[in-house]
N, C-alpha and C positions, 0 to 999 in steps of 0.2 A: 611809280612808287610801289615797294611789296605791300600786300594786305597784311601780313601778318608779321608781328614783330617774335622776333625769342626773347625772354629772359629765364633765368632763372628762380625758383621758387626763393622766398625768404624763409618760409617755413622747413621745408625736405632736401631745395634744393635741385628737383626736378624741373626739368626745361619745361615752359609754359610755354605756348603760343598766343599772343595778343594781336586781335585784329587792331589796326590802325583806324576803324572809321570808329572804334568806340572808347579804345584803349583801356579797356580790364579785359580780363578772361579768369578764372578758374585753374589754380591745380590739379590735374588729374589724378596726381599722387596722394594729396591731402586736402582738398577743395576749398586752400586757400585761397582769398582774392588777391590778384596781379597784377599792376597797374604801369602800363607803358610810359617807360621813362621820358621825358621832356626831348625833342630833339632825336627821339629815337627813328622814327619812320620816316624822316630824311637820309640817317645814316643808311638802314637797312638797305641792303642791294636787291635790286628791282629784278623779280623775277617774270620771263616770259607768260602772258595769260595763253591759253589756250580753251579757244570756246568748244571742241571738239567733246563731247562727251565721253568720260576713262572711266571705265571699272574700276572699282577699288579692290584690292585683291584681299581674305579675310589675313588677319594677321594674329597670329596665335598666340599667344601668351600663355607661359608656362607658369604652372600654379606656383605661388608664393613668389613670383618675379615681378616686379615693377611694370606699371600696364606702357604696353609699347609708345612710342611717340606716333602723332599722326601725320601723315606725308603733308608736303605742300598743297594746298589749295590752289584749285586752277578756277580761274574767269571770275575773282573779284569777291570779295569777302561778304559774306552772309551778317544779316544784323544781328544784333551782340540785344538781350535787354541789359535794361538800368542795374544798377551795382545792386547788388544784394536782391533780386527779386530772381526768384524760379524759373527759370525756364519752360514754358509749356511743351515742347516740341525739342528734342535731340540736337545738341548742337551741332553743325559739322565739324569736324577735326575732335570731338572730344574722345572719351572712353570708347573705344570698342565693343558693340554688341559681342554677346559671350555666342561664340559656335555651337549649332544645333549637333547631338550625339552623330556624329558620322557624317557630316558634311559643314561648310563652311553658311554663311548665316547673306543672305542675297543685301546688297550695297541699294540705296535710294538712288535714282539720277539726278545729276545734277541740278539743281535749282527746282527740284518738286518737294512737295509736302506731303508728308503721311495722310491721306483722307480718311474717314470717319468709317470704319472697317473696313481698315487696309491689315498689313500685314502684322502680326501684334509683338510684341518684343519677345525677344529667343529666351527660352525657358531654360531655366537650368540640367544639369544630366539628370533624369529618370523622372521629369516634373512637365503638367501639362504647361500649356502659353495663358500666361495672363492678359487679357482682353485687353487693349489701352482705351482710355475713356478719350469722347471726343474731347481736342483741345487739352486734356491735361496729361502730367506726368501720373505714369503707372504705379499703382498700389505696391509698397513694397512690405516685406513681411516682418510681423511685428518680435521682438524677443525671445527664443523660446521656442520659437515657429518654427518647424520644415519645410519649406515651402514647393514638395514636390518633389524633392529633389537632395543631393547632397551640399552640405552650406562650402563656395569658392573660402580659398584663404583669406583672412579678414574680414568676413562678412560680407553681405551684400551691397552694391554701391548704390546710393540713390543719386541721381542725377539732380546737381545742383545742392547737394548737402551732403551730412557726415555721412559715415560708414554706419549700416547698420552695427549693432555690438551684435560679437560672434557669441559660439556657445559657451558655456561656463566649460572653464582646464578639467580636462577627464570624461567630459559628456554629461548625458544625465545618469541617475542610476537606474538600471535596468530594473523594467514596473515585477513586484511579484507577482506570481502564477497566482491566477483564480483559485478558489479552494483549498489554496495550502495549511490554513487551521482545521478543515475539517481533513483533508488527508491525514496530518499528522493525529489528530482524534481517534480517526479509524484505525492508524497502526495502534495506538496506545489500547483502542478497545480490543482489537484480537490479541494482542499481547495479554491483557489480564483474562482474557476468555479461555487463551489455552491453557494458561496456568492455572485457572480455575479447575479446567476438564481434567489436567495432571495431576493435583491434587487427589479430587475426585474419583481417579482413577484408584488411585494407590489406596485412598482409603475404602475403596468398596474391596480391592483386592485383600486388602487386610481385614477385613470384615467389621469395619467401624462406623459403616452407615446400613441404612436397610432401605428397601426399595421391594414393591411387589414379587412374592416368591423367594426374597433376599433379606436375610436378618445377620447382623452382626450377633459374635458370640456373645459380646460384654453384655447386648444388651438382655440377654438371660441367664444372664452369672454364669457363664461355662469358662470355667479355668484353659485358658486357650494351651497351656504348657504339663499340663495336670486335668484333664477332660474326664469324668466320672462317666460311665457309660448309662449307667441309671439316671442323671439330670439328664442326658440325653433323647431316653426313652421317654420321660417326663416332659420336657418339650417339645419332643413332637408329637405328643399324645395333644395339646393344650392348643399346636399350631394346627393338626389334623382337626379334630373340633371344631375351627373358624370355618374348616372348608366344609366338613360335612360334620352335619351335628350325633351320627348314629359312625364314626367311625373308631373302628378297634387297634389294637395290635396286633402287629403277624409275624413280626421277626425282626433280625439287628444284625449286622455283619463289622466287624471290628478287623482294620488293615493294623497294625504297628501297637498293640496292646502290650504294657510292660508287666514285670512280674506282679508291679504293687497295682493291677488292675485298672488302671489307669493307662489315658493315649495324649501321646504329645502332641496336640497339631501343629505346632510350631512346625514340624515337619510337613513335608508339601507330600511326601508321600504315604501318612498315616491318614484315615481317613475312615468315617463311622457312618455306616446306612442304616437307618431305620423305617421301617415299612408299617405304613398303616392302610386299612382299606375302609371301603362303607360295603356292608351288609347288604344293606336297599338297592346300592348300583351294580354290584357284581350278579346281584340274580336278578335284575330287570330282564324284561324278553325286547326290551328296546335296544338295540344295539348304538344310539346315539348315545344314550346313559352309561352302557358298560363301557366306551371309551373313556371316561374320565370317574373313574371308581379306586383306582391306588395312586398314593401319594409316597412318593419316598422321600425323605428329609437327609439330604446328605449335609453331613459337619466335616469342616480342612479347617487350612488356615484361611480361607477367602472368607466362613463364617456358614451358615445354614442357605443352601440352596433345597428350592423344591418347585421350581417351576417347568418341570418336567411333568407333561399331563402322563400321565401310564391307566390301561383299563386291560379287561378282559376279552378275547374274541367270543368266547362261551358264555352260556350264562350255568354260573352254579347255583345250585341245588344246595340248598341249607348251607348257607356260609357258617362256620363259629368261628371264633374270636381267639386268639393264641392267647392263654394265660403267660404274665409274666413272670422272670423267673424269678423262683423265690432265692435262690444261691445268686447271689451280687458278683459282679467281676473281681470287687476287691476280695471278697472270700474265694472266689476260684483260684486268683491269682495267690493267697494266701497256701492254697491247697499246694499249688505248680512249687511254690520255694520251699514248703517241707520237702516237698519231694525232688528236690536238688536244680530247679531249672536255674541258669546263671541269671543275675542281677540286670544284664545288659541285653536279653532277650529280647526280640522283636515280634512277637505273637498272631498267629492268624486264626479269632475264636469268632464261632459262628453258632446263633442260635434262631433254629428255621424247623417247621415241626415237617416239613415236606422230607428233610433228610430223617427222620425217625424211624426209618425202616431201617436205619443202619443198627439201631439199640433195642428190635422189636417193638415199636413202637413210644419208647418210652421220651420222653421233652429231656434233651441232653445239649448239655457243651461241647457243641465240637473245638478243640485245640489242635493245632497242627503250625509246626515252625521248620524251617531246613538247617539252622543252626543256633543248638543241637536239633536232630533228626528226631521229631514226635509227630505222633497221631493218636490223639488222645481224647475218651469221652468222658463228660464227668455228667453226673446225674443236677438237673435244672432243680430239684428240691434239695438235695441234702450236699450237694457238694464232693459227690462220693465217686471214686474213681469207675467206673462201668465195664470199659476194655480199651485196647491198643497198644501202643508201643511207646 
């Protein structure tokens, strides 16, 4: 008589194999129970035993295909447990252990049992072997789990029940990167940092903040488009002062001066120096002192620079002090349009007592432009023409 009977599944349909001495088995397609028809292990044709010991050959099952059938059973059918109860130990003829990465997965012989660390159930691809405990079925991996490995089509099988459930349609979602709210914080912070320094920028170029050395025009009332050259000298007489309390005036040099005595800074190329000194540090005999004994106040449109240290390599002998002049730009310039210079004149007027050998000595305006062609001195008291062209 054969051990083992065929039917077919009620549930999927797949061929079951039922031993005759217990008559259920399990689907291996859907682990329903299967229960050998009445009369059937009589019909069954009686296949030859063979007590000779066969290797089982592994048998591959391609992912997402139905798990192969298991051959015939040779030398007499293995005991089956009671209907519904677990199996402790691998049936023969059920599911096929899954193939170890690159080679096929070693068959039990016939009629032995697994011992209590023997060889442990085959691990899935890139996952280590889970240890089987004695006497029972192996841990299988809870929902959710990786278990080592990548999850077979449909989940994992547990032997003797359902199919693990697979992973949820689409995966999980991929975890976000560590630090990603402070990443994004940090772009936001340099982002307002630099537009701060941009800012910053422009307004120091414009001369609308101050900073050591650095004053804005507004913030001394200097008409940035109409610059008075006397508020000028008045300013850095008041900023000289902070630096040293004993210093004087010494001269003013005016780039782009117009007829009406006045300069535009607006222009990047008009531009007003005024020199002031200290007395006490120019005739020091200490040469650490006379380094920083003149201060020059330069006015554009960036605003009042003066942190330019400037001194003396020499020490002078009786400094005095340049009186200033009493003829204002605006009355010079008053003088220059009686006397025909055009409207739109671009002026280069310089008063410096070092050049006074030009006038015998005398505190003068120098005037000189290349269009129209002048070179012209006017007297620093009364505004009165002196000599030139």
């Amino acid at each position: 008589m054969n051990p083992f009977v065929q039917t077919p599944c009620t549930r999927c349909g797949t061929t079951v194999w039922i031993p005759t001495a217990t008559g259920v088995a399990y689907c291996p397609q859907c682990n329903t129970p299967a229960q050998m028809a009445p009369g059937a292990a009589q019909a069954a044709p009686q296949q030859p035993a063979i007590a000779a010991t066969v290797a089982i050959p592994a048998m591959a099952t391609p992912p997402g295909a139905p798990l192969a059938q298991p051959p015939q059973p040779f030398g007499g059918a293995p005991a089956q447990p009671p209907f519904g109860q677990q199996p402790s130990q691998p049936q023969f003829g059920g599911a096929p252990a899954q193939p170890q990465f690159g080679g096929a997965p070693a068959q039990p012989q016939f009629g032995q049992q697994p011992q209590f660390g023997g060889a442990p159930a085959q691990p899935q691809f890139g996952g280590a072997p889970a240890q089987p405990q004695f006497g029972g079925a192996p841990a299988q991996p809870q929902f959710g789990q990786q278990p080592g490995g990548f999850p077979q089509p449909g989940g994992f099988p547990q032997p003797g029940g359902a199919y693990a459930q697979p992973y949820p349609p689409g995966g999980f979602p991929a975890p976000r990167p560590a630090g990603g709210g402070l990443r994004i914080a940090g772009i936001v912070g340099v982002v307002f940092m630099m537009t701060f320094i941009s800012i910053g920028v422009r307004m120091l170029s414009k001369g609308r903040i101050s900073m050591p050395g650095q004053h804005s025009l507004s913030s001394h009332n200097i008409d940035e488009r109409a610059a008075d050259p006397a508020d000028m000298i008045r300013v850095a007489g008041e900023l000289a002062r902070d630096w040293q309390r004993d210093a004087v005036f010494s001269s003013i040099n005016i780039n782009g001066m117009s007829p009406t005595g006045t300069v535009d800074l607006s222009n990047s190329s008009h531009t007003v120096v005024v020199e002031y000194f200290s007395p006490s540090r120019v005739s020091s005999p200490l040469e650490s002192v006379r380094r920083d004994s003149i201060k020059k106040f330069t006015f554009t449109s960036s605003g009042i620079n003066y942190r330019t240290i400037w001194g003396v390599c020499r020490r002078v002998e009786n400094p005095m002090p340049t009186p200033t002049p009493v003829c204002t730009t605006r009355q010079l310039g008053a003088s220059l349009t009686a006397a025909g210079m055009p409207a739109n004149a671009e002026l280069h007027v310089q008063f410096d007592p070092q050049f006074a050998t030009a006038v015998n000595g005398a505190l003068a305006w120098h005037v000189m432009s290349t269009s129209p062609a002048i070179d012209r001195w006017f007297d620093a008291g009364t505004c009165t023409f002196i000599r030139g062209t």
